[in-house]
N, CA, C and O atoms as a MOPAC input file, in Angstrom:
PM7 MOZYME 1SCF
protein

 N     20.87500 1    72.49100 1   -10.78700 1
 C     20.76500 1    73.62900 1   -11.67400 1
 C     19.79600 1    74.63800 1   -11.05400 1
 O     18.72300 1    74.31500 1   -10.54400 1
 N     20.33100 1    76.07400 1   -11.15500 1
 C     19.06300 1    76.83900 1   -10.58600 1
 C     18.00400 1    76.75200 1   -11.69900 1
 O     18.08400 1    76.46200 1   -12.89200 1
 N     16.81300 1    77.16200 1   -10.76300 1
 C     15.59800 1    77.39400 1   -11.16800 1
 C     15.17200 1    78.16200 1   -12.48500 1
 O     14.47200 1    77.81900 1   -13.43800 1
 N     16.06100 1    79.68200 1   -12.09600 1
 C     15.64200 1    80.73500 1   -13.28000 1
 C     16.42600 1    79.92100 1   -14.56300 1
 O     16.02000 1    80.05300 1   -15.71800 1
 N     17.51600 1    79.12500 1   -14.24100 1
 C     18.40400 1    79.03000 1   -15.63400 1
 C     17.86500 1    77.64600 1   -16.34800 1
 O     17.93700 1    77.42900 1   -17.55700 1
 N     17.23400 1    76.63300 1   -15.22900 1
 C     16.30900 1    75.68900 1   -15.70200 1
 C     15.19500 1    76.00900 1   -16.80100 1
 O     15.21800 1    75.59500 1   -17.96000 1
 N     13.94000 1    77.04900 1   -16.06600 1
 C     13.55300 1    77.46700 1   -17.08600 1
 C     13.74100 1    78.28300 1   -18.51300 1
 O     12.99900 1    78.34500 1   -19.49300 1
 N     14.62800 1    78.69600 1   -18.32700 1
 C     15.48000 1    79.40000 1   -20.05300 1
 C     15.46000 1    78.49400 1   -20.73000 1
 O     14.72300 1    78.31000 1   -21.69900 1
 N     16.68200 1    77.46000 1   -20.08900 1
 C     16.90100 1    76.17000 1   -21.45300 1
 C     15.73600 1    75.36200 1   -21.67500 1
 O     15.34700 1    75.08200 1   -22.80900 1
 N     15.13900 1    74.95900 1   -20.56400 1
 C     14.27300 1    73.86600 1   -20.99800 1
 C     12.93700 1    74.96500 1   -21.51600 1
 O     11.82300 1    74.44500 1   -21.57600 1
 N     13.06200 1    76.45000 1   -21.87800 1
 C     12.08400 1    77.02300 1   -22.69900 1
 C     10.68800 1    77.15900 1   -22.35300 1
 O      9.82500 1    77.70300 1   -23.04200 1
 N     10.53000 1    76.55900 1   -21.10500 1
 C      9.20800 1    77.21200 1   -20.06200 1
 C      8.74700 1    78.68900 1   -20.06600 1
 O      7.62800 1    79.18300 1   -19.92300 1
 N     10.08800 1    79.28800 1   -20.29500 1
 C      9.96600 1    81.03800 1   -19.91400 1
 C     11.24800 1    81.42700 1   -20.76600 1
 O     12.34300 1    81.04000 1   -20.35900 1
 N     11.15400 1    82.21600 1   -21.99000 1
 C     11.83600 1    82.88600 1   -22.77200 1
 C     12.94900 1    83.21900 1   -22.66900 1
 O     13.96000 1    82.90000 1   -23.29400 1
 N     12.68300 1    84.21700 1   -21.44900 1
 C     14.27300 1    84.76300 1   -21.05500 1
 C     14.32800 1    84.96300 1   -19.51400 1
 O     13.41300 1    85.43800 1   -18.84200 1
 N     15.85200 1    84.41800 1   -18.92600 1
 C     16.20500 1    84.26200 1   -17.80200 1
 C     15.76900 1    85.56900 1   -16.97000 1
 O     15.53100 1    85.24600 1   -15.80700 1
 N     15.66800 1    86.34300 1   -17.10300 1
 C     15.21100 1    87.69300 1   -16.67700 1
 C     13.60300 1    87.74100 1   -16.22700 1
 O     13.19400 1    88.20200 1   -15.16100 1
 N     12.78800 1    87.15800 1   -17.28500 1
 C     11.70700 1    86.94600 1   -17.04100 1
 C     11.24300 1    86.19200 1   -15.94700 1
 O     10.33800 1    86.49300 1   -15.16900 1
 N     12.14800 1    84.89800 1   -15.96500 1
 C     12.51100 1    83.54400 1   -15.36900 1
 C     12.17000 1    84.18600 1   -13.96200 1
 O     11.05000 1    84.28000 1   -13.46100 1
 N     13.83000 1    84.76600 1   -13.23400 1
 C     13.77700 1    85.52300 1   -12.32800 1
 C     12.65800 1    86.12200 1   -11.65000 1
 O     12.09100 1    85.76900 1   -10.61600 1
 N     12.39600 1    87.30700 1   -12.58900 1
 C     10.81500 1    88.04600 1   -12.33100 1
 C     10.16100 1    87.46300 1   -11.80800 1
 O      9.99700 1    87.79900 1   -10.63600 1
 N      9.44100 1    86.33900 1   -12.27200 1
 C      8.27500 1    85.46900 1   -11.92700 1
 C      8.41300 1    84.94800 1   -10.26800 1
 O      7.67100 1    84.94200 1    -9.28500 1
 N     10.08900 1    84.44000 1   -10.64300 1
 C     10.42600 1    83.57400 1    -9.19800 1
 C     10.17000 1    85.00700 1    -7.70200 1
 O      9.64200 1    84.86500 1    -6.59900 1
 N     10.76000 1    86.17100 1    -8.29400 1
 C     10.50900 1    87.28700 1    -7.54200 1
 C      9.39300 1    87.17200 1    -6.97500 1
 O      9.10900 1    86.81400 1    -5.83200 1
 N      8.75100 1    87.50100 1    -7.85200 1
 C      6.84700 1    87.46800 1    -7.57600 1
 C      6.44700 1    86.46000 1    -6.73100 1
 O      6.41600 1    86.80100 1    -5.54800 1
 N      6.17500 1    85.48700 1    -6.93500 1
 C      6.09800 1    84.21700 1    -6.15200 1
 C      5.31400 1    83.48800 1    -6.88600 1
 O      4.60900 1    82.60500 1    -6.39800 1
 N      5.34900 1    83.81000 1    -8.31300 1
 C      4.53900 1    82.90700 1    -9.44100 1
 C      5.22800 1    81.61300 1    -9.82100 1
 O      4.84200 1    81.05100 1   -10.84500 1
 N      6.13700 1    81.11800 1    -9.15800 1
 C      6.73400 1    79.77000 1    -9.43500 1
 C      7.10800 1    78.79400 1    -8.32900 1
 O      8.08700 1    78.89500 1    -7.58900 1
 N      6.28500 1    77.93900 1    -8.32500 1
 C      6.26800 1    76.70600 1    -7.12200 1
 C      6.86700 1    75.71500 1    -7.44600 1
 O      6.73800 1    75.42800 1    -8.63600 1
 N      7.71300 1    74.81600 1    -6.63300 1
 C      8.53300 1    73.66800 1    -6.97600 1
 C      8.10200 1    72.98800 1    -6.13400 1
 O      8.58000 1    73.36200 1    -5.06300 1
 N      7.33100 1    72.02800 1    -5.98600 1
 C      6.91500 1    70.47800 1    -5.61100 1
 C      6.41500 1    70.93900 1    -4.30700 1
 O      6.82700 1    70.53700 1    -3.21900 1
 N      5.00500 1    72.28400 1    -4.60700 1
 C      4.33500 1    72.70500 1    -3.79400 1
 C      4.25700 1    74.10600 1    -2.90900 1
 O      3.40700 1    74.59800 1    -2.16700 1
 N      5.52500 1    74.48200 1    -3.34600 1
 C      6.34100 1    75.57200 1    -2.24500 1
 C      6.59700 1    76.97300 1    -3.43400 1
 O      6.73600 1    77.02700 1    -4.65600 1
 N      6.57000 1    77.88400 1    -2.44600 1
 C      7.06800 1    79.16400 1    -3.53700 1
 C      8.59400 1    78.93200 1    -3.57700 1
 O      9.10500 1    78.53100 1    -2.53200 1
 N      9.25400 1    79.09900 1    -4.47100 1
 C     10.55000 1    79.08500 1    -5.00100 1
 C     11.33700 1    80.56300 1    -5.51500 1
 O     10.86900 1    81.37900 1    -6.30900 1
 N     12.61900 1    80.63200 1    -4.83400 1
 C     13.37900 1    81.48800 1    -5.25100 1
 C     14.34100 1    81.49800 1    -6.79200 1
 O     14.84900 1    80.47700 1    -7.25500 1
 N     14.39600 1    82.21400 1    -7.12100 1
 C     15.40100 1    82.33700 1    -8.46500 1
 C     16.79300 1    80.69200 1    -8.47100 1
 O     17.17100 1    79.70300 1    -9.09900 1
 N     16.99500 1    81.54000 1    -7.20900 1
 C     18.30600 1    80.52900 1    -6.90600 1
 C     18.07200 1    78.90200 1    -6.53100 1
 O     19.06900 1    78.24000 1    -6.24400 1
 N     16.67900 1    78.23500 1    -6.53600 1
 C     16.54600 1    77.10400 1    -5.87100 1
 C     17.00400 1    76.10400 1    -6.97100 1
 O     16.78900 1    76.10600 1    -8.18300 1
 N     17.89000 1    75.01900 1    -5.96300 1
 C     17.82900 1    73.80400 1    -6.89700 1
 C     17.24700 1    73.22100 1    -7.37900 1
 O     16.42600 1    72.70500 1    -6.62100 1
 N     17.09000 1    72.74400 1    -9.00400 1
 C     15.98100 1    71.70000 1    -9.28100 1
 C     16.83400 1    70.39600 1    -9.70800 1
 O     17.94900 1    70.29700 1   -10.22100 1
 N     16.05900 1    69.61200 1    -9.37500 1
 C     16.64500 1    67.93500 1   -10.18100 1
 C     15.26300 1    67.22600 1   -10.52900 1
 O     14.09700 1    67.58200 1   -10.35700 1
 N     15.74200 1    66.27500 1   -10.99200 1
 C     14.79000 1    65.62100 1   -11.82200 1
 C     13.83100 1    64.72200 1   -10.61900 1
 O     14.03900 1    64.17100 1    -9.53800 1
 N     12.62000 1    64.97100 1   -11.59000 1
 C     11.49600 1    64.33700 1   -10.70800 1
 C     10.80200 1    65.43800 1    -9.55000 1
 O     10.08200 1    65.05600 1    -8.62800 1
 N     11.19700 1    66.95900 1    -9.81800 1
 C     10.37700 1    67.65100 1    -8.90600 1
 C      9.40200 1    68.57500 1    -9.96600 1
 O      9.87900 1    68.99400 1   -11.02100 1
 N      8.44200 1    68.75900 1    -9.69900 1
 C      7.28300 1    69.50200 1   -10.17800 1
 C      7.29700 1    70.84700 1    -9.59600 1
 O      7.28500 1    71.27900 1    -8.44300 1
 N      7.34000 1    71.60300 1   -11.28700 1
 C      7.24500 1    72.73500 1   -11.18700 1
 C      6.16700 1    73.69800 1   -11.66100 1
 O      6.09000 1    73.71000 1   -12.89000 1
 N      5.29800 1    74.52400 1   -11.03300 1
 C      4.16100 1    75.17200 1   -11.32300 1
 C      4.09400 1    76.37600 1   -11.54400 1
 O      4.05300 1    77.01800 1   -10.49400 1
 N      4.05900 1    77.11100 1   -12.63500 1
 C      4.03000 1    78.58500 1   -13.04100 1
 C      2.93800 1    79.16800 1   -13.49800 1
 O      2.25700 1    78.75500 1   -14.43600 1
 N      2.67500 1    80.49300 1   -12.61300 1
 C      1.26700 1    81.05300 1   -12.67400 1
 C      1.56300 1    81.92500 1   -14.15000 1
 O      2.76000 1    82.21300 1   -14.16100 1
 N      1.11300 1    82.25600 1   -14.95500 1
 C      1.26800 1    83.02600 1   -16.30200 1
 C     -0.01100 1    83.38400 1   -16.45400 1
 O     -0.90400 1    82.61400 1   -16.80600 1
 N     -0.19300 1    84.99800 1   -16.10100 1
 C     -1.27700 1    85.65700 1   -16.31400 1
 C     -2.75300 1    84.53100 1   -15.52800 1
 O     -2.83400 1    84.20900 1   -14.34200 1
 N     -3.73700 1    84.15500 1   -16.65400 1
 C     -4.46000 1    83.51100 1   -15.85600 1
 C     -4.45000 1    81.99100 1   -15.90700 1
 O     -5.37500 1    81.30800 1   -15.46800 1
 N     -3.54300 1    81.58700 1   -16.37100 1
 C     -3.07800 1    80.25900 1   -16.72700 1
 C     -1.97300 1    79.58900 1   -15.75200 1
 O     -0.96300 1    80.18500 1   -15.37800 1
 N     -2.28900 1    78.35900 1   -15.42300 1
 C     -1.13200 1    77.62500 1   -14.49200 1
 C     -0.76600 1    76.86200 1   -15.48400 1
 O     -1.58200 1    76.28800 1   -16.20700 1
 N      0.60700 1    76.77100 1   -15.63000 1
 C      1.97600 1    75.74900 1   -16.60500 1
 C      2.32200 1    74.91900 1   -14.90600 1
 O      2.79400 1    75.45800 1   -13.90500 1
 N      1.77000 1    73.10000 1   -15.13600 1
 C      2.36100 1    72.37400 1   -14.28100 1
 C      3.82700 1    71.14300 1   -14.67600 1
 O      3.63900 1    70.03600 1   -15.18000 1
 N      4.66300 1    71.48400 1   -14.44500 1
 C      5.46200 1    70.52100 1   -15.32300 1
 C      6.64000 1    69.59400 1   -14.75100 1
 O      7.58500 1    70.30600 1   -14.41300 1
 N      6.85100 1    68.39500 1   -14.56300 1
 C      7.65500 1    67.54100 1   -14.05200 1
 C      9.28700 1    67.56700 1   -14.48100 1
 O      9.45100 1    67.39600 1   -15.68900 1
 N     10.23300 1    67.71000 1   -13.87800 1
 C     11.60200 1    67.78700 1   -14.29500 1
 C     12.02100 1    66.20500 1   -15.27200 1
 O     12.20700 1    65.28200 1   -14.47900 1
 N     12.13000 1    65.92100 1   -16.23400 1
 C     12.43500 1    64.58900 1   -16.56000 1
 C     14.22500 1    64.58400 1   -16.91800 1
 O     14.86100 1    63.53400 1   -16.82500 1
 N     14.75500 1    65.63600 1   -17.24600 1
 C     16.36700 1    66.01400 1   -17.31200 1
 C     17.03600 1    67.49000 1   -17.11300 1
 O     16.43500 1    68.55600 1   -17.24600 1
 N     17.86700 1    67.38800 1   -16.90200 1
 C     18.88400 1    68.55800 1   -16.78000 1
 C     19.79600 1    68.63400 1   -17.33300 1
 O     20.74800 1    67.87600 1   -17.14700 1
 N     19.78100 1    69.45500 1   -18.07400 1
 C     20.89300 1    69.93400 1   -19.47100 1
 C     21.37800 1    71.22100 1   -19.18400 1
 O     20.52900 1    71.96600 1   -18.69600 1
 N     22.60500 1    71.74200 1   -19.36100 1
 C     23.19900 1    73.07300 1   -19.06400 1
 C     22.70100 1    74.43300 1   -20.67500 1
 O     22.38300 1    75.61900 1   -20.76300 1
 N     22.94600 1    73.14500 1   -21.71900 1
 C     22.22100 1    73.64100 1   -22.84300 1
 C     21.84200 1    72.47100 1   -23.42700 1
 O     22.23100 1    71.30400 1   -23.37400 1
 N     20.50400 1    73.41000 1   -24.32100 1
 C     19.66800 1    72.30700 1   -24.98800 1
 C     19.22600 1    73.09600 1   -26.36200 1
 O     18.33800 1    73.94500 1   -26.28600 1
 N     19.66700 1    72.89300 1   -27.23500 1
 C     18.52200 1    72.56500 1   -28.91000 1
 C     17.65400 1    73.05900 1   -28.64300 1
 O     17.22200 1    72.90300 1   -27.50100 1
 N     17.05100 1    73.80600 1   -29.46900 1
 C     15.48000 1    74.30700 1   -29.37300 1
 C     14.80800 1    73.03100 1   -29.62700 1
 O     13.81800 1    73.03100 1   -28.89600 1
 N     14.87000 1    71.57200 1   -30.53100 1
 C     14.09500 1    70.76700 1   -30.52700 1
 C     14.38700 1    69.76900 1   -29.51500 1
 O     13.74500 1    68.72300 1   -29.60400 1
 N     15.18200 1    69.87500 1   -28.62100 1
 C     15.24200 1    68.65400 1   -27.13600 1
 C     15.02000 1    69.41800 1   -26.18700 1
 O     15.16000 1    68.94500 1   -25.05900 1
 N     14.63200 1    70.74000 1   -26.32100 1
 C     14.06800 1    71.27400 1   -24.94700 1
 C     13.18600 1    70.91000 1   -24.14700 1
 O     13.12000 1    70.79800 1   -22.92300 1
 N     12.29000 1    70.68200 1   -25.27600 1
 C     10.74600 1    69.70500 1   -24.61700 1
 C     10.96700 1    68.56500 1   -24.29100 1
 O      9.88400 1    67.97900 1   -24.30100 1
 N     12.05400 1    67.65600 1   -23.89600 1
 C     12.14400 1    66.11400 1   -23.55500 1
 C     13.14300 1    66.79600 1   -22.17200 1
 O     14.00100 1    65.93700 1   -21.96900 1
 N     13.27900 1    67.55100 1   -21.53300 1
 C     13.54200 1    68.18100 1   -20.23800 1
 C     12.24700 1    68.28900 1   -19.13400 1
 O     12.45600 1    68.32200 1   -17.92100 1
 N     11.50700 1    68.31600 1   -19.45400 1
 C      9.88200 1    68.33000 1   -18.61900 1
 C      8.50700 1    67.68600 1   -19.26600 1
 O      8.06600 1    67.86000 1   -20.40200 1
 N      8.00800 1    66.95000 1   -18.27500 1
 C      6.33600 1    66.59800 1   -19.29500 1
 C      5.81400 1    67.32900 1   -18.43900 1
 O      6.10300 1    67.59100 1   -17.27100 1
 N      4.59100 1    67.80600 1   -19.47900 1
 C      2.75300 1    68.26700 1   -19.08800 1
 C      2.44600 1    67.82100 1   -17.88500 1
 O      3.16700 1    66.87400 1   -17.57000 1
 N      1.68800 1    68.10800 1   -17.10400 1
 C      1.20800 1    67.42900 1   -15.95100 1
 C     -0.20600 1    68.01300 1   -16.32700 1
 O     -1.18500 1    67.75800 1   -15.62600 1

């Protein structure tokens, strides 16, 4: 699943647009590395998003194409 559309569903980042943005910027790292919009994620890679002055670190635990607003959060844990 790409990256930007990972974070939409699993609700990390609001809207895919935003998603994007960030990945633009180079505010989103996947298991260490700056990451493009388009990168694959699967489960078990760690993903790190800079937000203003705050880092969001979070582990892939599933991949869903869509998800429920209440099973979004069982797609990634806290790190």
């Amino acid at each position: 699943m790409r990256l930007d559309k990972y974070l939409k569903v699993s609700r990390l980042i609001k809207r895919r647009t935003v998603a994007k943005e960030a990945c633009d910027e180079g505010r989103v790292l996947v298991n260490g590395k700056i990451a493009k919009a388009g990168t694959e994620v699967k489960v078990g890679d760690v993903i790190e998003i800079q937000l203003g002055s705050r880092t969001v670190k979070a582990m892939v635990t599933q991949l869903h194409e869509h998800a429920l607003k209440e099973d979004a959060a069982e797609m990634y844990k806290l790190l």
